[in-house]
DRENSETOR-755545 format. One line per field, with one value per residue (C-alpha): residue in one letter; chain; x, y, z. Coordinates in nm, 2 decimals. Layout:
! DRENSETOR-755545
votor: (A, ...)
fivex: (A, ...)
c1: (X, ...)
c2: (Y, ...)
c3: (Z, ...)
//
This chain:
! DRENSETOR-755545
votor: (X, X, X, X, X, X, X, X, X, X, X, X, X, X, X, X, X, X, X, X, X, X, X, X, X, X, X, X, X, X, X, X, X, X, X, X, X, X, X, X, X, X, X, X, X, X, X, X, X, X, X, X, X, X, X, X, X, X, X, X, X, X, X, X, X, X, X, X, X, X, X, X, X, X, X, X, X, X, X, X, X, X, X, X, X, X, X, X, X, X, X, X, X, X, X, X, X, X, X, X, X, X, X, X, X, X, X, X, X, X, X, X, X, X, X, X, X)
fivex: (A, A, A, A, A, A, A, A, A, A, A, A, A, A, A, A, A, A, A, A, A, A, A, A, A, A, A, A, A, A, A, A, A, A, A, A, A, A, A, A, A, A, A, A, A, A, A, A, A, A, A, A, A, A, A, A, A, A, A, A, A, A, A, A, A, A, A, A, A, A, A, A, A, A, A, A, A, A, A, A, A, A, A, A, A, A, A, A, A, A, A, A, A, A, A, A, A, A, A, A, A, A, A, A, A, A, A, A, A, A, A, A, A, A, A, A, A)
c1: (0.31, -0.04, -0.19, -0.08, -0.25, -0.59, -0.54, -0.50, -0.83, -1.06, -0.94, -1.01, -1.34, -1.50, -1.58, -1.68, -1.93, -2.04, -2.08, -2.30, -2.54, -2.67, -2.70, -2.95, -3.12, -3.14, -3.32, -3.56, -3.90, -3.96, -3.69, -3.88, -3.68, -3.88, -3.76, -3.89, -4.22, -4.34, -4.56, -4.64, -4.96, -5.15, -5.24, -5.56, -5.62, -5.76, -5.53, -5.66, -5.77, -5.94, -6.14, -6.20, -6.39, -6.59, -6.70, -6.76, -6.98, -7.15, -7.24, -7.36, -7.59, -7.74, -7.80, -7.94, -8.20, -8.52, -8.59, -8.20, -8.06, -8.23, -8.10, -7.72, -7.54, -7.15, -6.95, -6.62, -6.44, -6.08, -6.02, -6.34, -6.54, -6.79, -6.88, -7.21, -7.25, -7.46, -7.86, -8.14, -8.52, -8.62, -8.50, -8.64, -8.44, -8.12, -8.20, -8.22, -7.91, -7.75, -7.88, -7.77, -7.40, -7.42, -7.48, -7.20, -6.92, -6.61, -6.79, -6.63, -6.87, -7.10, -7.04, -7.37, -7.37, -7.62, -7.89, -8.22, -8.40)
c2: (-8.04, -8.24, -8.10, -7.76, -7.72, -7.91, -7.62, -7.31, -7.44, -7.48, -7.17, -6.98, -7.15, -7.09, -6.73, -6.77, -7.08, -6.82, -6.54, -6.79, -6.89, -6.56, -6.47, -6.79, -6.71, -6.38, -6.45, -6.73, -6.68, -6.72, -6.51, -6.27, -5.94, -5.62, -5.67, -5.97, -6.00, -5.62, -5.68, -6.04, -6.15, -6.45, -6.67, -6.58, -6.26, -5.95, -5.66, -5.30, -5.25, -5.54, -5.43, -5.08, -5.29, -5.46, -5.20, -4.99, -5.26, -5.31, -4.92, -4.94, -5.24, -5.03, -4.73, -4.90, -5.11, -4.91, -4.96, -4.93, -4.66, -4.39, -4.52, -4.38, -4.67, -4.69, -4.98, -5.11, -5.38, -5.55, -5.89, -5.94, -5.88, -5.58, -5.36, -5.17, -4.90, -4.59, -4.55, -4.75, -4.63, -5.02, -5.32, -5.49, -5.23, -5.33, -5.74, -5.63, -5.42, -5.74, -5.97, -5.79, -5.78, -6.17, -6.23, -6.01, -6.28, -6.13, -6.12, -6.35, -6.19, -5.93, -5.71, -5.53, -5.23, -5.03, -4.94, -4.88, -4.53)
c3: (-5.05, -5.20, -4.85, -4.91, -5.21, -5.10, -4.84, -5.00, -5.27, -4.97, -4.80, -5.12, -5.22, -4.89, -4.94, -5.31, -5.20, -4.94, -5.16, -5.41, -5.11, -5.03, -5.35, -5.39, -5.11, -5.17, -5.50, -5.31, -5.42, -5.05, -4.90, -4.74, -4.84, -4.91, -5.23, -5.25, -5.08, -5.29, -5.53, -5.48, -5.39, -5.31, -5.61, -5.72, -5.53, -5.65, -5.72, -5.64, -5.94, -5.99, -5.66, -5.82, -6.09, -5.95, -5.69, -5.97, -6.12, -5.83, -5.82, -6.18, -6.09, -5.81, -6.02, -6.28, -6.01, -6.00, -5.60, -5.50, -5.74, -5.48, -5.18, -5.01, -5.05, -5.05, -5.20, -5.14, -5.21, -5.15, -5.22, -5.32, -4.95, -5.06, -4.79, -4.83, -4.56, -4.63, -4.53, -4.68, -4.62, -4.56, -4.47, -4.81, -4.95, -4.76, -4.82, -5.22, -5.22, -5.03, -5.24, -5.59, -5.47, -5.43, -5.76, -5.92, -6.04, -5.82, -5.46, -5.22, -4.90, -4.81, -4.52, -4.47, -4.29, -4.44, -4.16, -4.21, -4.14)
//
């Protein structure tokens, strides 16, 4: 009869034990469900509006720069890589618009693709 008992308590905790480990893994920082991995970033990275930010920084520095705030220049940013693309009328003026961007606290790297007509 002792055998009977150990029995039926293993044949009725094996679904509840089951049901407990999804439930853990499904709430596993690192479980991978769409629920899970949305809205979760990297430590340390730059959210989108932290990118707005600083590419709208980066366009007030240019406006307010006497040589640079004439030129076409387009900024974006995500994850702190700034893109310049646009048209320059030198290539001092493109090494200057360059150079401001790296000394904005935020940037990471510089894609330059402005060219120079």
């Amino acid at each position: 009869m002792r055998g009977l008992g150990f029995a039926t308590a293993m044949v009725a905790a094996v679904p509840l034990l089951a049901g407990c480990v999804a439930a853990v893994i499904a709430n596993s920082p690192h479980s991978g469900t769409a629920a899970d991995t949305r809205g979760r970033s990297a430590p340390g990275a730059p959210t989108a509006g932290a990118d707005a930010a600083l590419a709208g920084r980066l366009r007030s520095r240019f406006a307010a720069d006497p040589v640079l705030r004439s030129e076409l220049i387009d900024v974006s940013a995500l994850a702190g890589t700034v893109t310049l693309s646009g048209v320059v009328t030198s290539s001092a003026a493109r090494s200057s618009a360059e150079r401001l961007v790296r000394t904005v606290v935020g940037v990471r790297t510089v894609n330059n693709l402005l060219k120079v007509q």
